[in-house]
BALOBA-211601 format. One record per atom (N, C-alpha, C): x negated, y, z negated. Coordinates in steps of 0.1 Angstrom, whole numbers, padded with zeros to 4 digits, always signed. Last residue first. Layout:
XYZ...
END
This chain:
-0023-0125-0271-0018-0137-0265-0032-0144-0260+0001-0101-0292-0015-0109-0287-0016-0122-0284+0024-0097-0298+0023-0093-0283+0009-0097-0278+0051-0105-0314+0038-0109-0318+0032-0108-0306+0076-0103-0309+0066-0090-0321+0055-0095-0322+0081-0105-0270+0078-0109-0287+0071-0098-0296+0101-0092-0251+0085-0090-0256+0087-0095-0270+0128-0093-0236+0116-0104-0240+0107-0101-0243+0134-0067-0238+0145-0074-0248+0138-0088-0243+0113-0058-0206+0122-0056-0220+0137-0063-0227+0088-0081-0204+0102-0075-0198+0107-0071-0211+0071-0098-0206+0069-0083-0213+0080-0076-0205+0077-0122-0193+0079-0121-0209+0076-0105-0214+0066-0126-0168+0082-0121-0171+0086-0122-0182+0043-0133-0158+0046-0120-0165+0061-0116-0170+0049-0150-0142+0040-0157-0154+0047-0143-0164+0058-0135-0114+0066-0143-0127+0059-0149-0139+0031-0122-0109+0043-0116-0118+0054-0125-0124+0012-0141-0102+0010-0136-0114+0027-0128-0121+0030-0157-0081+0027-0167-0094+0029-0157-0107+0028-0133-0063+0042-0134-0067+0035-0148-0083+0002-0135-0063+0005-0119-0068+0023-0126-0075+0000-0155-0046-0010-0157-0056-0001-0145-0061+0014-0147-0025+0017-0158-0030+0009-0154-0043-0009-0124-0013+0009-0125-0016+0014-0132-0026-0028-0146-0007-0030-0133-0019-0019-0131-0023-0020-0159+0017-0024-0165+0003-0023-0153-0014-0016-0139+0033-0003-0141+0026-0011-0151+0014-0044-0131+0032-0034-0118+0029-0021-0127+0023-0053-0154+0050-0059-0145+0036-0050-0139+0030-0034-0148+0074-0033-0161+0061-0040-0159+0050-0043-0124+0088-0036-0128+0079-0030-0139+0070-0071-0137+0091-0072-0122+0081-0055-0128+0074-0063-0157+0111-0071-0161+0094-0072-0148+0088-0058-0148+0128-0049-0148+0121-0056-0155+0107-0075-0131+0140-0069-0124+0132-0059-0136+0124-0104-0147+0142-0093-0149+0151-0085-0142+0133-0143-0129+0135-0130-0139+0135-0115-0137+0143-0150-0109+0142-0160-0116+0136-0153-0129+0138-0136-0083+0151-0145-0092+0160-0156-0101+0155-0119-0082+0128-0115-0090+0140-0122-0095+0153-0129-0075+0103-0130-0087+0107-0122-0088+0122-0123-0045+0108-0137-0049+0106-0135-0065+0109-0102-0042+0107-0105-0040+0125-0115-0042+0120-0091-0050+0085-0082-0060+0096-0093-0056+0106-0096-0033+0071-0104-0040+0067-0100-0056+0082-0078-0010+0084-0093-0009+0083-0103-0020+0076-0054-0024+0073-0060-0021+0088-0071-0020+0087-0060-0025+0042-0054-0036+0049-0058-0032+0063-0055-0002+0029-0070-0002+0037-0067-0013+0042-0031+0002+0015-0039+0009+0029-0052+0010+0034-0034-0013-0010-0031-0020+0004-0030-0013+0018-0044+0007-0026-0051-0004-0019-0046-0011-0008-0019+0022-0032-0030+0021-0020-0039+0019-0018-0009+0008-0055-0002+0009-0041-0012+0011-0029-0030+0018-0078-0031+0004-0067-0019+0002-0054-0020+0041-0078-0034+0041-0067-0036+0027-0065+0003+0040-0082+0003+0051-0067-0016+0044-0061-0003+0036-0108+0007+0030-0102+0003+0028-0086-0018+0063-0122-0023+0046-0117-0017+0037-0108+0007+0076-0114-0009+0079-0107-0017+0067-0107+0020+0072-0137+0026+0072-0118+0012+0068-0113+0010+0071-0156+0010+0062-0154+0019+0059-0138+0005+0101-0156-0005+0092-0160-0002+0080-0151+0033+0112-0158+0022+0116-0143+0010+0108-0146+0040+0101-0182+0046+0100-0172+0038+0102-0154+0032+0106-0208+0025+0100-0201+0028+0095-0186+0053+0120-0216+0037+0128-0224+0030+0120-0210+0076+0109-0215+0070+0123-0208+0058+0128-0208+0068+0073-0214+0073+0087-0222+0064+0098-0211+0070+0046-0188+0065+0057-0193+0070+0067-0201+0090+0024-0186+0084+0028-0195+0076+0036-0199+0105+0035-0162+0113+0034-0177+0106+0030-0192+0082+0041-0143+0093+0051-0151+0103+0050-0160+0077+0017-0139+0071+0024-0142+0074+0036-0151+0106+0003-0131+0092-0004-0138+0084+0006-0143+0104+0018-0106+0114+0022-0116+0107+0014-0128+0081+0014-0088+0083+0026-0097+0095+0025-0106+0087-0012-0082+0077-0011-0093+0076+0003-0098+0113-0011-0071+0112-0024-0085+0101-0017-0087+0106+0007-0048+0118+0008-0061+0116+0000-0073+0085-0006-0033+0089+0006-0042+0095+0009-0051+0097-0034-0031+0082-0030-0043+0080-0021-0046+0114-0026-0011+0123-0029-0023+0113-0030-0030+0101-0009+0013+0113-0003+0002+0117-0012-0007+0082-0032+0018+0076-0022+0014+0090-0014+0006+0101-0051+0030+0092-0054+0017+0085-0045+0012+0114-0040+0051+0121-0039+0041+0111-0043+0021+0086-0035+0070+0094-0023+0058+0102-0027+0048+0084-0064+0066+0075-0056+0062+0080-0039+0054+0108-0064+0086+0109-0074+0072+0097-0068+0069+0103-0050+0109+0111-0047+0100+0116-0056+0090+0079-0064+0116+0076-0047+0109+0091-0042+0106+0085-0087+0125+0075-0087+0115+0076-0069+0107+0103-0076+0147+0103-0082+0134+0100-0083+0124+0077-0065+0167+0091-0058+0160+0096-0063+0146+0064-0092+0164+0059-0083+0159+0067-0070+0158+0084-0101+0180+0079-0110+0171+0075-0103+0161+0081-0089+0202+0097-0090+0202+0096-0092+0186+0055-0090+0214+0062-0077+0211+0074-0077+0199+0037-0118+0206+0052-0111+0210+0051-0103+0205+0011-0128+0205+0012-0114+0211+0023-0110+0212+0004-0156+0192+0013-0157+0206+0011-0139+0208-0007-0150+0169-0011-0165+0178-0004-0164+0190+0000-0134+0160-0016-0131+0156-0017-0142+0169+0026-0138+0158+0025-0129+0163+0010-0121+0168+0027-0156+0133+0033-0158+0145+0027-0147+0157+0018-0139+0116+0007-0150+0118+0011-0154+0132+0037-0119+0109+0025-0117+0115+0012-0128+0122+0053-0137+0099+0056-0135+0109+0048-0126+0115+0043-0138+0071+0044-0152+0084+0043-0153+0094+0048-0115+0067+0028-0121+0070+0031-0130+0075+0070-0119+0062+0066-0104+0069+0049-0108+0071+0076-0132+0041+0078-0138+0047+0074-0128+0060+0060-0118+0017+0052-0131+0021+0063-0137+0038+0078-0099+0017+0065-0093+0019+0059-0108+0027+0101-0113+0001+0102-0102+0017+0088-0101+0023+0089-0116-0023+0092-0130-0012+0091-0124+0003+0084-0091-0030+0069-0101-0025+0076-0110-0019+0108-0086-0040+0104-0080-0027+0089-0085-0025+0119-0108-0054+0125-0105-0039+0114-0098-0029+0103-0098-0074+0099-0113-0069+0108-0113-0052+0111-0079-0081+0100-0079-0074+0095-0088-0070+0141-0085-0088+0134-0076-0077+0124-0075-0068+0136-0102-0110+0138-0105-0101+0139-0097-0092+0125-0100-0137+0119-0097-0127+0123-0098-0113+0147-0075-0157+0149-0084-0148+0130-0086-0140+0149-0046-0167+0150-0059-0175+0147-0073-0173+0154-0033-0148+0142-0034-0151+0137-0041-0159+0172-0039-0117+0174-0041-0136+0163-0041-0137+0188-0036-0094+0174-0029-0097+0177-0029-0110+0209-0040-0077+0203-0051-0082+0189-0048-0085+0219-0013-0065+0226-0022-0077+0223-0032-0083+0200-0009-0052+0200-0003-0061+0208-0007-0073+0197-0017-0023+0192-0023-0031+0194-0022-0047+0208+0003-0009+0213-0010-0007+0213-0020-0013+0192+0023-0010+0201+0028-0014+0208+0010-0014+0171+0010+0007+0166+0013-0010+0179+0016-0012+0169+0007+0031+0174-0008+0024+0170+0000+0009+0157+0029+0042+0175+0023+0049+0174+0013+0031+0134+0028+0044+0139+0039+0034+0158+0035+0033+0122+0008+0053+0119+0010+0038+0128+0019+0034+0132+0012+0082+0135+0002+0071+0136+0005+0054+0113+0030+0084+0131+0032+0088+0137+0022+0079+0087+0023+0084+0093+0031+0071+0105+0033+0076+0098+0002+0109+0089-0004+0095+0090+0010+0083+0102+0018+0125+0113+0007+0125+0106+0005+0112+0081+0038+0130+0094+0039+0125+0107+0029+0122+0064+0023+0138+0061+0027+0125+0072+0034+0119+0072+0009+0164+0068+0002+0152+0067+0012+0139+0076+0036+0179+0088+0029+0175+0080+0016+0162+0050+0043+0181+0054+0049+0175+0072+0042+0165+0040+0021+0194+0030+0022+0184+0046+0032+0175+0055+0022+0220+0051+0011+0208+0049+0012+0191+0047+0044+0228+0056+0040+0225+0058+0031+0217+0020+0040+0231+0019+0052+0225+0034+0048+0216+0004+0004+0235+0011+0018+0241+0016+0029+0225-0025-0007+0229-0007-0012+0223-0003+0008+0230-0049-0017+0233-0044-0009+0250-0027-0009+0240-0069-0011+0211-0067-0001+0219-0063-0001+0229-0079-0048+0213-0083-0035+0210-0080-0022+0217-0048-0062+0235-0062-0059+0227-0064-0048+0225-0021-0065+0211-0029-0062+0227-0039-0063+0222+0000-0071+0191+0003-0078+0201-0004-0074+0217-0022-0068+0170-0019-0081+0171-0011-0081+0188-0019-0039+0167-0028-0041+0172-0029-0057+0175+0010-0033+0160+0005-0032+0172-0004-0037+0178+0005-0043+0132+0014-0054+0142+0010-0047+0155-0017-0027+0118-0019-0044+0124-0010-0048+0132+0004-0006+0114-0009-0003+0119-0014-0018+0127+0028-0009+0103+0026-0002+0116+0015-0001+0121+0026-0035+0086+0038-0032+0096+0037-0025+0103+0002-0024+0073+0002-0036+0085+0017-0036+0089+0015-0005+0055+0001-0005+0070+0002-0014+0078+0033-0017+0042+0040-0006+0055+0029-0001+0060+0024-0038+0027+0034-0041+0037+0040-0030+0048+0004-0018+0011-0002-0033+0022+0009-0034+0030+0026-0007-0004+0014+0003+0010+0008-0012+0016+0030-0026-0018+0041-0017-0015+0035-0015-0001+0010-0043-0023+0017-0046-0015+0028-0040-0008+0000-0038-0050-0012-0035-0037-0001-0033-0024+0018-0041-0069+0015-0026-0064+0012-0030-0050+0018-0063-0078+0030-0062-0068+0026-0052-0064+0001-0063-0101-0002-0075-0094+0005-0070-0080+0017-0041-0116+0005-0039-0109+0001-0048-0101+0035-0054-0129+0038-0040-0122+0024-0039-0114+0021-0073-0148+0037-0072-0142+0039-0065-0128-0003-0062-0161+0002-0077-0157+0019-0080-0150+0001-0038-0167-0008-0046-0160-0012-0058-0155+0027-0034-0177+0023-0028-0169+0010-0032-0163+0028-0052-0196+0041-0053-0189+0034-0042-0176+0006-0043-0211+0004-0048-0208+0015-0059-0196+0020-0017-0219+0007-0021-0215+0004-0032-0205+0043-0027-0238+0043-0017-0226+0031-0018-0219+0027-0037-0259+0039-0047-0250+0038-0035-0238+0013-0011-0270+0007-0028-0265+0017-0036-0258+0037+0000-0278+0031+0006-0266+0020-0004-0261+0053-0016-0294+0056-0014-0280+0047-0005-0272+0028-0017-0316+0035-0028-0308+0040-0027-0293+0031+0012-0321+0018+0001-0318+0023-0009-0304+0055+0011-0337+0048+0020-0323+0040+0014-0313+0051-0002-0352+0062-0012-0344+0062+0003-0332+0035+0010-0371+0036-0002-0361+0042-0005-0354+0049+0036-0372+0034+0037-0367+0034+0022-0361+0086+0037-0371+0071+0034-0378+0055+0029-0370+0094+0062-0349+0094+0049-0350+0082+0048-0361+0107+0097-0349+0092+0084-0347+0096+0073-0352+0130+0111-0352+0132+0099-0340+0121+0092-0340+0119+0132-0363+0132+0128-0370+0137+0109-0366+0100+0145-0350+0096+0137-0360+0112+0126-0365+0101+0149-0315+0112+0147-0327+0107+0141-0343+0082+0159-0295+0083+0143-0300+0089+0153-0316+0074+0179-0266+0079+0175-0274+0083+0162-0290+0059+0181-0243+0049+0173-0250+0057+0172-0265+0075+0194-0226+0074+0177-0224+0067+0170-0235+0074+0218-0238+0089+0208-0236+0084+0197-0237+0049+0229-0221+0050+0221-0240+0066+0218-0245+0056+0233-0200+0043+0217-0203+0048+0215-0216+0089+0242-0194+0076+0247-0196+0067+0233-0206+0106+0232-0160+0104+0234-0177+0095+0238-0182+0108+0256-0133+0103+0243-0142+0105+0246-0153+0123+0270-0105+0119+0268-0120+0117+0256-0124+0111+0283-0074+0117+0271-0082+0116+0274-0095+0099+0304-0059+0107+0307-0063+0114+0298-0077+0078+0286-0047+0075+0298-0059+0088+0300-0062+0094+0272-0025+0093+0267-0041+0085+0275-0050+0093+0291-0005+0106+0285-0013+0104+0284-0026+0065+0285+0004+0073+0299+0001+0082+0294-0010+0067+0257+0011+0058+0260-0002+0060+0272-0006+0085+0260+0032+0088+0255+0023+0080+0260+0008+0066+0273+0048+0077+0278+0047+0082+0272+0034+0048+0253+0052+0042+0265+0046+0055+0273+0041+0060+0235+0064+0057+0228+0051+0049+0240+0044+0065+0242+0089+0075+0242+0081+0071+0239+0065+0038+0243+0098+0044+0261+0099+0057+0252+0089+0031+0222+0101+0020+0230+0087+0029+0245+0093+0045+0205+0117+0043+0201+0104+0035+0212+0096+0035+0216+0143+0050+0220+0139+0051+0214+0123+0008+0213+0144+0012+0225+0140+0026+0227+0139+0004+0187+0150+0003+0190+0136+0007+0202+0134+0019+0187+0172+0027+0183+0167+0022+0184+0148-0004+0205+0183+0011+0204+0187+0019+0202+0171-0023+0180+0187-0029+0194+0182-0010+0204+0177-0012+0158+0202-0014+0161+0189-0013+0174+0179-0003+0168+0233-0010+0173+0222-0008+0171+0211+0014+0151+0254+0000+0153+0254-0009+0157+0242+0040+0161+0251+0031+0172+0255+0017+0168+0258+0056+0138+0251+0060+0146+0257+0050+0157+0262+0040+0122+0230+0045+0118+0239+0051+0124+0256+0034+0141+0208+0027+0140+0216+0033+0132+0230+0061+0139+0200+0060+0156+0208+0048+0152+0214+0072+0120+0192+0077+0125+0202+0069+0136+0208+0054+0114+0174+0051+0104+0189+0059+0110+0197+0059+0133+0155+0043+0131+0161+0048+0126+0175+0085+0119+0147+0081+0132+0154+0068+0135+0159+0078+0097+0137+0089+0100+0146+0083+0112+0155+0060+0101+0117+0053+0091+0130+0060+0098+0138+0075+0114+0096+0063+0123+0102+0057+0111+0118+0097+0098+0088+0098+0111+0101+0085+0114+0107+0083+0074+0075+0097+0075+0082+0092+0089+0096+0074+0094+0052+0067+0082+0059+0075+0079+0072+0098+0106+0043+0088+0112+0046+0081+0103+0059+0110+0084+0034+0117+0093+0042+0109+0098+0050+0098+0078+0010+0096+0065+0025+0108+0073+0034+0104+0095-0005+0086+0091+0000+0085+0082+0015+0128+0096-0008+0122+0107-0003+0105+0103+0008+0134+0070-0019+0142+0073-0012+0133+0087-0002+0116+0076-0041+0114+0067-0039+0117+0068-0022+0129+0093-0058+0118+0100-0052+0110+0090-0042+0159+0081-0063+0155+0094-0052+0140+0095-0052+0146+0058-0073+0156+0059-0069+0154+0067-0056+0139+0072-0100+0132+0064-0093+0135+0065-0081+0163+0083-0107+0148+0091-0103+0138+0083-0097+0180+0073-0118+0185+0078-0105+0170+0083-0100+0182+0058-0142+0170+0052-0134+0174+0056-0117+0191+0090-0156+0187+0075-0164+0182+0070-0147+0193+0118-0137+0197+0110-0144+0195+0095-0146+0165+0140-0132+0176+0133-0130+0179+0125-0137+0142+0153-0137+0156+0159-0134+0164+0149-0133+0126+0136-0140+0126+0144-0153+0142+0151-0148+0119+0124-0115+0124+0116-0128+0134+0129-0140+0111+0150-0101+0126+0139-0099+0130+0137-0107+0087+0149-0118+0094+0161-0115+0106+0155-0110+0074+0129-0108+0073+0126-0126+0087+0138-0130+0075+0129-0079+0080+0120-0086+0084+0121-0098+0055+0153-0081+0070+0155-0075+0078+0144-0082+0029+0144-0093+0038+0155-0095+0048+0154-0092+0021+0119-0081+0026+0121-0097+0034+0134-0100+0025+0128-0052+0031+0115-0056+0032+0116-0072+0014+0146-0051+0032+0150-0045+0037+0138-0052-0011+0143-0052-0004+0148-0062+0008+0148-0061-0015+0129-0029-0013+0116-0041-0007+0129-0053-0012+0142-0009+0000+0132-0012-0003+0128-0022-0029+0161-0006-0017+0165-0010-0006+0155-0013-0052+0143-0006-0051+0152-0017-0036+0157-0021-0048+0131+0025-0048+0124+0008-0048+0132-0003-0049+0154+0034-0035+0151+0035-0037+0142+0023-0077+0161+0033-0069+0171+0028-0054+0165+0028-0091+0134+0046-0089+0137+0035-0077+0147+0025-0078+0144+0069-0067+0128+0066-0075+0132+0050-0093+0166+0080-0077+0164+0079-0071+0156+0073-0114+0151+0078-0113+0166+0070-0097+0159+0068-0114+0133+0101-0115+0131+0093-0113+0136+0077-0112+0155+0123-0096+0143+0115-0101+0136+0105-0129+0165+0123-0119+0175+0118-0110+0165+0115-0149+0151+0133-0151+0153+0117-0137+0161+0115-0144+0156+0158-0141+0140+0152-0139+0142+0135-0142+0186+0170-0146+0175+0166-0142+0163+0158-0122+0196+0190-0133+0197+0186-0142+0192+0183-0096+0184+0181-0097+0183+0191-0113+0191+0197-0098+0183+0153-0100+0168+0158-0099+0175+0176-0079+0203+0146-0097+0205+0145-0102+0193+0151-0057+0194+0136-0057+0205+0148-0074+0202+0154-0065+0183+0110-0066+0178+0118-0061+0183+0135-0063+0212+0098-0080+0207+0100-0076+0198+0108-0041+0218+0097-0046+0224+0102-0057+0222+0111-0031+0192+0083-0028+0199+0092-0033+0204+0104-0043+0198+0055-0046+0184+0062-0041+0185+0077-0033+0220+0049-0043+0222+0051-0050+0213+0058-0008+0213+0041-0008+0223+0052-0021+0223+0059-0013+0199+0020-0007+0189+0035-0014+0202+0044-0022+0220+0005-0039+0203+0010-0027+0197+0025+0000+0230-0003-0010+0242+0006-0020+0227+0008+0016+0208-0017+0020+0210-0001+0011+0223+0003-0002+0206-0038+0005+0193-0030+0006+0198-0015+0001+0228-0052-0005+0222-0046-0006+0217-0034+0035+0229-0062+0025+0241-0046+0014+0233-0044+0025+0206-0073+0034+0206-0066+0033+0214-0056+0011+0219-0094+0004+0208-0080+0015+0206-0077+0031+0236-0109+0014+0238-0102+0010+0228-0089+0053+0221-0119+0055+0229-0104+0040+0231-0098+0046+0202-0139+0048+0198-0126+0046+0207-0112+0024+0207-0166+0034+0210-0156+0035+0203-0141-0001+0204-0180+0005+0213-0176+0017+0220-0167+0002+0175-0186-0005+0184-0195+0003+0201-0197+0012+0162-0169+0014+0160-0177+0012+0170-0188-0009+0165-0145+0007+0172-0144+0014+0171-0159-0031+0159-0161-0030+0170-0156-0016+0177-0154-0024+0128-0155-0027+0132-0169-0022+0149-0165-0027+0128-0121-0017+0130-0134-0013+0129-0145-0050+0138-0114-0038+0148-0112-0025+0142-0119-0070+0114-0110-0069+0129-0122-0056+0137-0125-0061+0100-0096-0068+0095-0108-0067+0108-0119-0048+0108-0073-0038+0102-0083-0048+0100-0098-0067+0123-0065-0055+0131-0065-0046+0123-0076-0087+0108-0062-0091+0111-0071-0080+0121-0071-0073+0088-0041-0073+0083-0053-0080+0092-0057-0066+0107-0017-0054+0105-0026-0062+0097-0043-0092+0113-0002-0083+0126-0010-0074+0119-0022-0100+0089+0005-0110+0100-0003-0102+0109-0007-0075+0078+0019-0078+0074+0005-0092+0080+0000-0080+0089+0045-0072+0095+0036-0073+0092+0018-0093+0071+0054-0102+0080+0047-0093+0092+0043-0078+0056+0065-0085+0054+0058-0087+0060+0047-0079+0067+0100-0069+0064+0088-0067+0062+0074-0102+0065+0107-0102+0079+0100-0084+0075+0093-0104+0038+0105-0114+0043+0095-0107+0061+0094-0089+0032+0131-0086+0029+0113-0092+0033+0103-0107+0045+0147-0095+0051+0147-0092+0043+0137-0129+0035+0141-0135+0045+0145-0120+0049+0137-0119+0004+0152-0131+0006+0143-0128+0024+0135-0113+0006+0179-0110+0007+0170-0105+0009+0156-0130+0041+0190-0130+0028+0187-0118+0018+0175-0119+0068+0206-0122+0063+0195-0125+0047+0196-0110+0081+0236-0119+0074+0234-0129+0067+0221-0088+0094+0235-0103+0103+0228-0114+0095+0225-0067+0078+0249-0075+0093+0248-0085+0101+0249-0075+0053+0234-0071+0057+0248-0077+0071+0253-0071+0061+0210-0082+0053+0212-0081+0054+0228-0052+0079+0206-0066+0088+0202-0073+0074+0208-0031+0058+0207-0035+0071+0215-0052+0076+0215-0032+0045+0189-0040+0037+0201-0039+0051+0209-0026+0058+0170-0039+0049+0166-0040+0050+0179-0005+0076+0161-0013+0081+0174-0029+0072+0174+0011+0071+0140+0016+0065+0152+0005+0069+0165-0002+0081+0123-0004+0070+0120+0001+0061+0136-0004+0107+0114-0017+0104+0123-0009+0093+0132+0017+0112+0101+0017+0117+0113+0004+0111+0122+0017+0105+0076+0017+0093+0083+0017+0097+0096+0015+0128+0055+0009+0114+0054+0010+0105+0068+0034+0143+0062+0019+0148+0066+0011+0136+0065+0055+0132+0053+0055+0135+0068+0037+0136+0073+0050+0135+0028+0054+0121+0032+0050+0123+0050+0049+0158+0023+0039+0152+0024+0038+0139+0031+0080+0163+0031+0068+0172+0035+0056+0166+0037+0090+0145+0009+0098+0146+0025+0083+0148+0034+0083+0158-0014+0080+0143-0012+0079+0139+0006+0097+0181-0007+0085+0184-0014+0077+0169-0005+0120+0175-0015+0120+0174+0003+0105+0179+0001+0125+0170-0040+0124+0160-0033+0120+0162-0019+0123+0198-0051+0112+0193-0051+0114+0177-0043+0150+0198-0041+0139+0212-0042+0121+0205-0039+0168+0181-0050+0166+0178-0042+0153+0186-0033+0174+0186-0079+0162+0173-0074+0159+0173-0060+0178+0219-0089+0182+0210-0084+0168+0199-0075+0165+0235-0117+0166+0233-0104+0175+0225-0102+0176+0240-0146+0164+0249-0139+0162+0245-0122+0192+0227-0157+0195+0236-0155+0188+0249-0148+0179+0200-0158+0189+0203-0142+0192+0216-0147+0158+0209-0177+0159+0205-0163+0165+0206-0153+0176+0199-0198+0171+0211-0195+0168+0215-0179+0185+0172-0195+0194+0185-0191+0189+0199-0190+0159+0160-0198+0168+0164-0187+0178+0171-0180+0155+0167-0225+0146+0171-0214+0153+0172-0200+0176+0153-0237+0176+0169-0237+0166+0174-0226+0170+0130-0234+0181+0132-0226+0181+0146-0226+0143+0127-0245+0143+0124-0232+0157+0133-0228+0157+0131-0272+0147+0141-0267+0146+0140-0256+0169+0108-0274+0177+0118-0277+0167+0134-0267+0145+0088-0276+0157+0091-0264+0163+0107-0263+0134+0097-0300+0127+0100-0287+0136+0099-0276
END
C-alpha cells in the first residue's frame, strides 16, 4: 500500500504543480473571511445589531458543513479537480451575492452561505489534492500554510479598500473578478484519474486482521486524539478576530481599523508560525497538540484580561497568541489526519476533520447571544475550562499514536 501511495504521488507531480491548486486554498481562504473585518462596520453603517452582524457571520456554516459532510467521500470517489472548479465558481458566487447586502440583508446572508459551500469543498478537495501531490508530511504543511494565508489576506484587503472607499460592495468585487480568472486557469490543470486513487496492490494487502486492527486503532486515534483539538483550530482564530474587538468597546463602537488590524495580526500569526513549527510536527508524538491547546488556553487568559479591563494593547495580544494557537492545531491536527488517512478515504476524513474545526466558529455568535445575559468574562472562562478539559482528553489519548497502539485496541 505504501509503495502505491508513493506511485500516486509521483504520478501527480507529473500532472501539476502544488502550488495550482494551493492558491485555490488562497482564493477561498480570502472569500472566507472578507466579511470578517467589516463586523463593526456594517454595525455602524448598516445599522446591524450585534446579534444581527455575528449571525450573518455564521451562517456561513449552512454552506461549509454539508460541503464538508458530503463533498468528501465525493472527492474521493471522483476526483479532486471537479469541486475544486467548484469551490471557487460558490466563492465567486458568495461574492457576488454579498455585493447584494447593499439591497438587502438577505444578500449577506446568501453570500456567507455560497462562501461556506466554496470553502468547505476547497477544504477536502484542494487539501486531499496538495497531499496527493506532495511529498511524505510536506502536504499538510502547504495546504495548511495556504488556508491560513487565505484567511490572512481576504480581512487585509477588505479593510483596506472599504476603509478607503466606503464600499464593501468594492472590495467583494475585486475578490470575484480574480477568483473567476483563476478558476479560467485551472480547467486547464491536470489531475489523476478517480480510479488511480481507488488503486490497492493485492501484492501489498495486509492479512484481513491485522487490517482490522489498524483501521480500529486509526479510528479511534482519530476520535479520541484529533478531534477533542479540532473545535479549537477555528474557535482560536474567531475569537482572536471576532470577540477580542468586541471585548475592548461596546456593542458595535470597535473601529474599522481595529477590527481589521486584529484579524490580520491573528491569521498573520497562524500562517507566520506554521513554517517555524514544522520541525517539531511528529505525528508519532502528542506533543504538538498539546503545545497548541497550551497556546490556545493561554490566548483565553488573556481574553479574560481583556473581558475585565477593555485594553486595546491586551486584546492585540490575546489575538496574536490566538493566531499562533490557531496555526500550530492546524498543522498537528491535519497532519494527524493525513497520515492516517489511505487515498480511498482521504477527502472523507478531511471533511470530518474541517467540520469539527468549525464548530469553533460559532464561538462569536454564541459570545453575542450571552453577552446581554451575562459579564463576558464568564463566556470566556467557560471556553478556557473546555480548552483544558480537551488538552486532559488528548493526552489520555496518546496511546493510539503510532508505534503505541496495542494489538489488543478494545478498551
Amino acid at each position: 500500500m505504501g509503495e502505491v501511495g508513493i506511485a500516486l504521488s509521483k504520478t501527480a507531480r507529473r500532472t501539476t504543480s502544488w502550488w495550482l491548486p494551493g492558491i485555490c486554498l488562497i482564493l477561498t481562504g480570502w472569500c472566507a473571511n472578507q466579511y470578517v473585518s467589516l463586523i463593526s462596520w456594517y454595525q455602524q453603517q448598516r445599522l446591524l445589531s450585534e446579534f444581527e452582524a455575528m449571525l450573518v457571520m455564521g451562517s456561513y456554516l449552512l454552506g461549509m458543513i454539508p460541503a464538508l459532510m458530503f463533498g468528501g467521500p465525493l472527492t474521493d470517489r471522483f476526483g479532486r479537480k471537479p469541486f475544486t472548479l467548484a469551490a471557487l465558481a460558490f466563492s465567486v458566487l458568495g461574492s457576488l451575492a454579498l455585493m447584494g447586502g447593499w439591497y438587502t440583508e438577505a444578500g449577506l446572508y446568501l453570500g456567507r452561505v455560497f462562501t461556506g459551500l466554496g470553502m468547505g469543498l476547497a477544504m477536502v478537495a484542494v487539501t486531499s489534492w496538495v497531499k496527493l501531490i506532495s511529498p511524505g508530511p510536506a502536504g499538510a504543511t502547504r495546504a495548511a500554510l495556504c488556508t491560513s494565508a487565505g484567511f490572512a489576506i481576504g480581512p487585509a484587503i477588505s479593510g483596506a479598500i472599504v476603509g478607503s472607499s466606503q464600499s464593501p460592495e468594492l472590495a467583494y468585487a475585486v475578490h470575484a473578478v480574480a477568483t473567476l480568472a483563476w478558476l479560467l486557469l485551472m480547467l486547464t490543470a491536470k489531475e489523476e484519474q478517480p480510479a488511480v486513487l481507488r488503486q490497492v496492490d493485492p501484492a501489498d494487502a495486509a492479512p484481513a486482521a491485522h487490517q482490522m486492527r489498524t483501521s480500529m486503532a486509526n479510528m479511534k486515534r482519530f476520535t479520541r486524539l484529533v478531534l477533542p483539538a479540532a473545535p479549537w483550530v477555528f474557535g482560536m482564530a474567531a475569537t482572536g478576530f471576532a470577540v477580542v474587538p468586541a471585548l475592548t468597546a461596546e456593542p458595535g463602537q470597535s473601529s474599522l481599523l481595529y477590527s481589521t488590524i486584529t484579524v490580520l495580526v491573528t491569521m498573520g500569526m497562524g500562517a507566520a508560525i506554521q513554517p517555524l513549527i514544522r520541525r517539531f510536527n511528529d505525528v508519532s508524538r502528542v506533543g504538538l497538540l498539546l503545545w497548541g491547546l497550551g497556546v490556545a488556553l493561554a490566548g483565553l487568559l488573556l481574553m479574560l484580561v481583556v473581558s475585565l479591563t477593555g485594553s486595546e494593547a491586551v486584546g492585540m495580544a490575546a489575538s496574536v497568541v490566538s493566531g499562533a494557537a490557531n496555526g500550530i492545531l492546524l498543522v498537528a491536527g491535519l497532519s494527524q489526519v493525513l497520515d492516517l488517512a489511505g487515498p480511498a478515504d482521504l477527502g472523507k476524513l478531511t471533511g470530518r476533520f474541517y467540520m469539527c474545526c468549525f464548530i469553533g466558529f460559532t464561538f462569536p455568535t454564541l459570545f453575542a447571544l450571552w453577552r446581554p445575559m451575562a459579564h463576558p468574562a464568564l463566556f470566556i472562562g467557560l471556553l478556557a475550562i473546555c480548552c483544558a478539559a480537551s488538552m486532559v482528553q488528548v493526552f489520555r489519548a496518546r496511546k493510539y499514536l503510532p508505534g503505541r497502539i496495542p494489538q489488543h485496541v478494545t478498551d
